[in-house]
C-alpha positions in Angstrom: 7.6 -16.1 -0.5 8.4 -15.8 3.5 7.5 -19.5 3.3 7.2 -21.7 7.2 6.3 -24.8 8.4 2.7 -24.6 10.0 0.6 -26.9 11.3 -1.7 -28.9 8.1 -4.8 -28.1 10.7 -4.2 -24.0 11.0 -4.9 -24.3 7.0 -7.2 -26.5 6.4 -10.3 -25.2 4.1 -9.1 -21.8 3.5 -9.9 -20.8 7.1 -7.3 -19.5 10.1 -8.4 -20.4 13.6 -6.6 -18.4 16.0 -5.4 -19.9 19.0 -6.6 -18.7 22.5 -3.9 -17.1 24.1 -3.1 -19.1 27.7 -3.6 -15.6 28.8 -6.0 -12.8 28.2 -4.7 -10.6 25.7 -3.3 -7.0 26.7 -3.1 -3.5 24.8 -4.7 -2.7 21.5 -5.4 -6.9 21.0 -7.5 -6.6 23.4 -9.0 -2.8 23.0 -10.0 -4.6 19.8 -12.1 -7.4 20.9 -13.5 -5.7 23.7 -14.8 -3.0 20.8 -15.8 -5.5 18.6 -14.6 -3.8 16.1 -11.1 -3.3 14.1 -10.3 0.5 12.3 -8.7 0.4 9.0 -7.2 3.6 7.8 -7.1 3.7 4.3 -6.5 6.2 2.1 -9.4 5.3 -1.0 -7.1 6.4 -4.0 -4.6 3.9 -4.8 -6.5 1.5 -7.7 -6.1 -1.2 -7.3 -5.1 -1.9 -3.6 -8.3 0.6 -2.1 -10.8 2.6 -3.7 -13.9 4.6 -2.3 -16.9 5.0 -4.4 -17.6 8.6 -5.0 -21.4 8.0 -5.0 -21.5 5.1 -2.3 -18.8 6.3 -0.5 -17.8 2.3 0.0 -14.1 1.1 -0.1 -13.5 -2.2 -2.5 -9.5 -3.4 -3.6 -7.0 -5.6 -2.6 -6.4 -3.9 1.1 -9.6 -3.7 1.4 -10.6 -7.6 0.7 -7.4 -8.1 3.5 -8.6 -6.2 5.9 -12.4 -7.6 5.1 -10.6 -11.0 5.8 -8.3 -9.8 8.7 -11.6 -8.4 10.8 -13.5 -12.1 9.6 -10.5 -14.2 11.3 -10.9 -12.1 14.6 -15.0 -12.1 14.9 -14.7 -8.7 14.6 -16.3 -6.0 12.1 -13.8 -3.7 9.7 -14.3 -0.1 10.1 -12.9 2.0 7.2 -11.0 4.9 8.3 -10.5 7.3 5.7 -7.1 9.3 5.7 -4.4 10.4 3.4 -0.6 9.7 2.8 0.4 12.8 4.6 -1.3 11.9 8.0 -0.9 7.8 8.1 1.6 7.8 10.6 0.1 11.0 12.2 -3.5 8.6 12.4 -1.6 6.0 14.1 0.2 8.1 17.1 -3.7 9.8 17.4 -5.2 6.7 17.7 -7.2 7.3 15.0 -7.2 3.6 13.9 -5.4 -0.1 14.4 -3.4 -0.9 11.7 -3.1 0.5 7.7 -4.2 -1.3 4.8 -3.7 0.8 1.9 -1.0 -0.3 -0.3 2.3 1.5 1.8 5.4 0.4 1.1 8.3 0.2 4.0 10.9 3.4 4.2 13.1 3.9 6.5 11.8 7.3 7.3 8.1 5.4 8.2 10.2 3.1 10.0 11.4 5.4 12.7 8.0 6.4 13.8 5.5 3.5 13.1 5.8 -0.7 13.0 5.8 -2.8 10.2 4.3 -6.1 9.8 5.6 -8.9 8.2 5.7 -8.3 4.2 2.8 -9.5 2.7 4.5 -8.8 -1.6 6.5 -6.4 -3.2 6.3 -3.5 -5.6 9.0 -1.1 -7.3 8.7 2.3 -8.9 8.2 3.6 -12.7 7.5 7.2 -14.5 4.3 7.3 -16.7 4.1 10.2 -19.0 2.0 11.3 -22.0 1.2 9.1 -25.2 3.2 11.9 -27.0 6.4 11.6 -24.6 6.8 8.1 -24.8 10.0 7.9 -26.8 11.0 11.4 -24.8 13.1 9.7 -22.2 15.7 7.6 -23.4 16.4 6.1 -19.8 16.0 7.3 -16.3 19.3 9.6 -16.3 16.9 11.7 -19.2 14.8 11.8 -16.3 17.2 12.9 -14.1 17.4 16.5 -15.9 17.0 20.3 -15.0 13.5 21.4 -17.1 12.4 18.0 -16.2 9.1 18.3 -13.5 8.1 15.0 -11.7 4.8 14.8 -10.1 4.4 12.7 -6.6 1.5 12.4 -4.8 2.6 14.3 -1.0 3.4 11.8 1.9 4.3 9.0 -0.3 7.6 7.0 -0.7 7.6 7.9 -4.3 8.4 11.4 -3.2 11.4 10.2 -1.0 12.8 8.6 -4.3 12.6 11.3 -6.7 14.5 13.4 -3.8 16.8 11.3 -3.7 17.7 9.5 -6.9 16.8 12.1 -9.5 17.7 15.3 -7.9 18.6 17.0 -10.9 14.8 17.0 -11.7 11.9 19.3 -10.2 9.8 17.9 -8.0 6.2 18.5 -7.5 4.3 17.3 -4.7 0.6 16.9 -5.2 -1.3 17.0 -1.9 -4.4 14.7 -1.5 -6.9 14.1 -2.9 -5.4 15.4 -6.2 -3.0 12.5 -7.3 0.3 13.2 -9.4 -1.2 11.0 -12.4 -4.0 14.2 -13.0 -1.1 16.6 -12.7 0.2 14.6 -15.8 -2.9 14.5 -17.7 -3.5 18.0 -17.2 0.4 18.8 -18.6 1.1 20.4 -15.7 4.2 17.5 -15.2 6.3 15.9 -17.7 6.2 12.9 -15.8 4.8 11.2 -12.8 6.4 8.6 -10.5 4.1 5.9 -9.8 4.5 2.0 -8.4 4.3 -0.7 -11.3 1.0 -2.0 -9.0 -0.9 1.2 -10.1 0.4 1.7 -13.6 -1.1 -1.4 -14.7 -3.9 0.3 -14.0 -3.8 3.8 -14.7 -2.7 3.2 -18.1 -5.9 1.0 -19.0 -8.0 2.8 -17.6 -6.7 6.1 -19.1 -5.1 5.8 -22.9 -3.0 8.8 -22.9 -0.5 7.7 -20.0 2.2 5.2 -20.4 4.1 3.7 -18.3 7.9 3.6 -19.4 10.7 1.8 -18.8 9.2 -1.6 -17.4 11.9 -3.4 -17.8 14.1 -1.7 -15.5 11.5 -0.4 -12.6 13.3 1.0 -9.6 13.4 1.0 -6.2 12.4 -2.7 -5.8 10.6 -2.8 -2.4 8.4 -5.0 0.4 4.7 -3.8 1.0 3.5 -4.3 4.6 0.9 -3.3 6.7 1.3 -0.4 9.3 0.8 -0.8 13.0 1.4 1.6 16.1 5.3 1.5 17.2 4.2 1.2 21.1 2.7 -2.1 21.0 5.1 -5.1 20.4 2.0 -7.9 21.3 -0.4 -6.2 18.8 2.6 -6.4 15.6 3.4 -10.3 16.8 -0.2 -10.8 16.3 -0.6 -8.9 12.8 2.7 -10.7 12.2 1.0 -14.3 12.9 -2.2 -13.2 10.4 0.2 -12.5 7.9 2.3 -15.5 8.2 -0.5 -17.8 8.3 -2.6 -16.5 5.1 1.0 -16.0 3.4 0.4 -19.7 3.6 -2.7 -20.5 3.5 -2.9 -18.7 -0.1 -4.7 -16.2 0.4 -2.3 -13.8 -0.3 -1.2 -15.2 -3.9 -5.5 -15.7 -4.9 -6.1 -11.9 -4.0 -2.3 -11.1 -5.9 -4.5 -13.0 -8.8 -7.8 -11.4 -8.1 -6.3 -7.9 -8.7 -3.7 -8.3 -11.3 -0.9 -7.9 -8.6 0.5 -10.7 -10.5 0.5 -9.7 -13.9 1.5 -6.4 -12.7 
């Protein structure tokens, strides 16, 4: 995937050496190395892409090993920023961190008000309901039914699709750092729309959710990380990261690492 010729020496033993620029580096690049450090916002509740420890209040998941990797590549250190779906692109404007590593997907809507890096995978978008409500829905125009309740977590491009492709259904937005998923469990929802990354592992982790309709998830769609809309150098450099541990491998051993894969 988003495969380009590079230099053998850029990937040699797993590392990335970046260049020095003929020129110093302006804007948030260099902000960045002048701090020493690089802020993450991250969100903490989307298992298995970033997850805070209640008791240690540390982060550990996929975004969080990439961003752990992104801050080694720069000699900088990674400083977790916690936030929620509502207020990512809100954090970004405030300069309330660098870039987003949290699992978002790209929207339009996100588009128009924050940058996009290269993708770095893909996800798309199934219901999980109850043990009990598995047979239920037949296919997802059952879904798309009056006395049908979807839960979405608030902020999320989850929400964005149950607006718009099952409209016939209620929608309930669940505002963090309740999730939809408890909404289910607690039968408050008949069903809640989730991406096929975190139902592999909401439904191991709790028995009474399934995840239906696998074979025909919707909404396929890239995943990227998020970046400040006002700084064209900073996104070319996140866009050269990317590119370079796209081929490097990275990428596909921490899809393997965290059952991206299999998911």
């Amino acid at each position: 995937m988003f495969r380009r010729t590079l230099p053998a020496a850029a990937l040699a033993a797993g590392t990335i050496a970046i260049p020095a620029q003929a020129q110093a580096p302006a804007g948030r690049l260099a902000a960045v190395q002048a701090a020493g450090r690089i802020r993450i916002g991250t969100t903490g509740d989307f298992n298995p892409m970033t997850v805070r420890d209640p008791a240690t209040r540390e982060y550990r998941g996929h975004q969080i090993d990439c961003a752990q990797q992104l801050a080694r590549d720069m000699n900088l250190r990674a400083e977790f920023v916690a936030t929620d779906w509502r207020t990512l692109i809100n954090g970004l404007q405030a300069d309330q961190f660098d870039v987003v590593m949290t699992g978002t997907s790209i929207s339009v809507a996100r588009a128009m008000a924050a940058a996009f890096t290269l993708p770095w995978g893909r996800t798309g978008f199934i219901p999980l309901v109850r043990r009990r409500d598995a047979t239920k829905f037949a296919n997802w125009d059952a879904l798309n039914a009056r006395g049908v309740t979807i839960g979405t977590t608030l902020g999320t491009t989850m929400e964005q699709f149950v607006q718009q492709a099952l409209p016939n259904a209620t929608l309930r937005r669940v505002e963090s750092p309740a999730r939809d998923w408890q909404e289910l469990l607690g039968g408050r929802v008949d069903a809640a729309m989730t991406s096929v990354i975190e139902a592999a592992f909401l439904t191991r982790e709790y028995p009474d959710l399934v995840a239906i309709f696998r074979d025909t998830p919707r909404n396929p769609i890239p995943m990227a990380f998020m970046a400040p809309a006002n700084d064209a150098a900073w996104l070319r450099f996140l866009d050269t990261w990317v590119t370079l541990r796209i081929e490097s491998g990275f990428f596909a051993e921490m899809a393997r690492k965290w059952g991206l894969a299999e998911a």
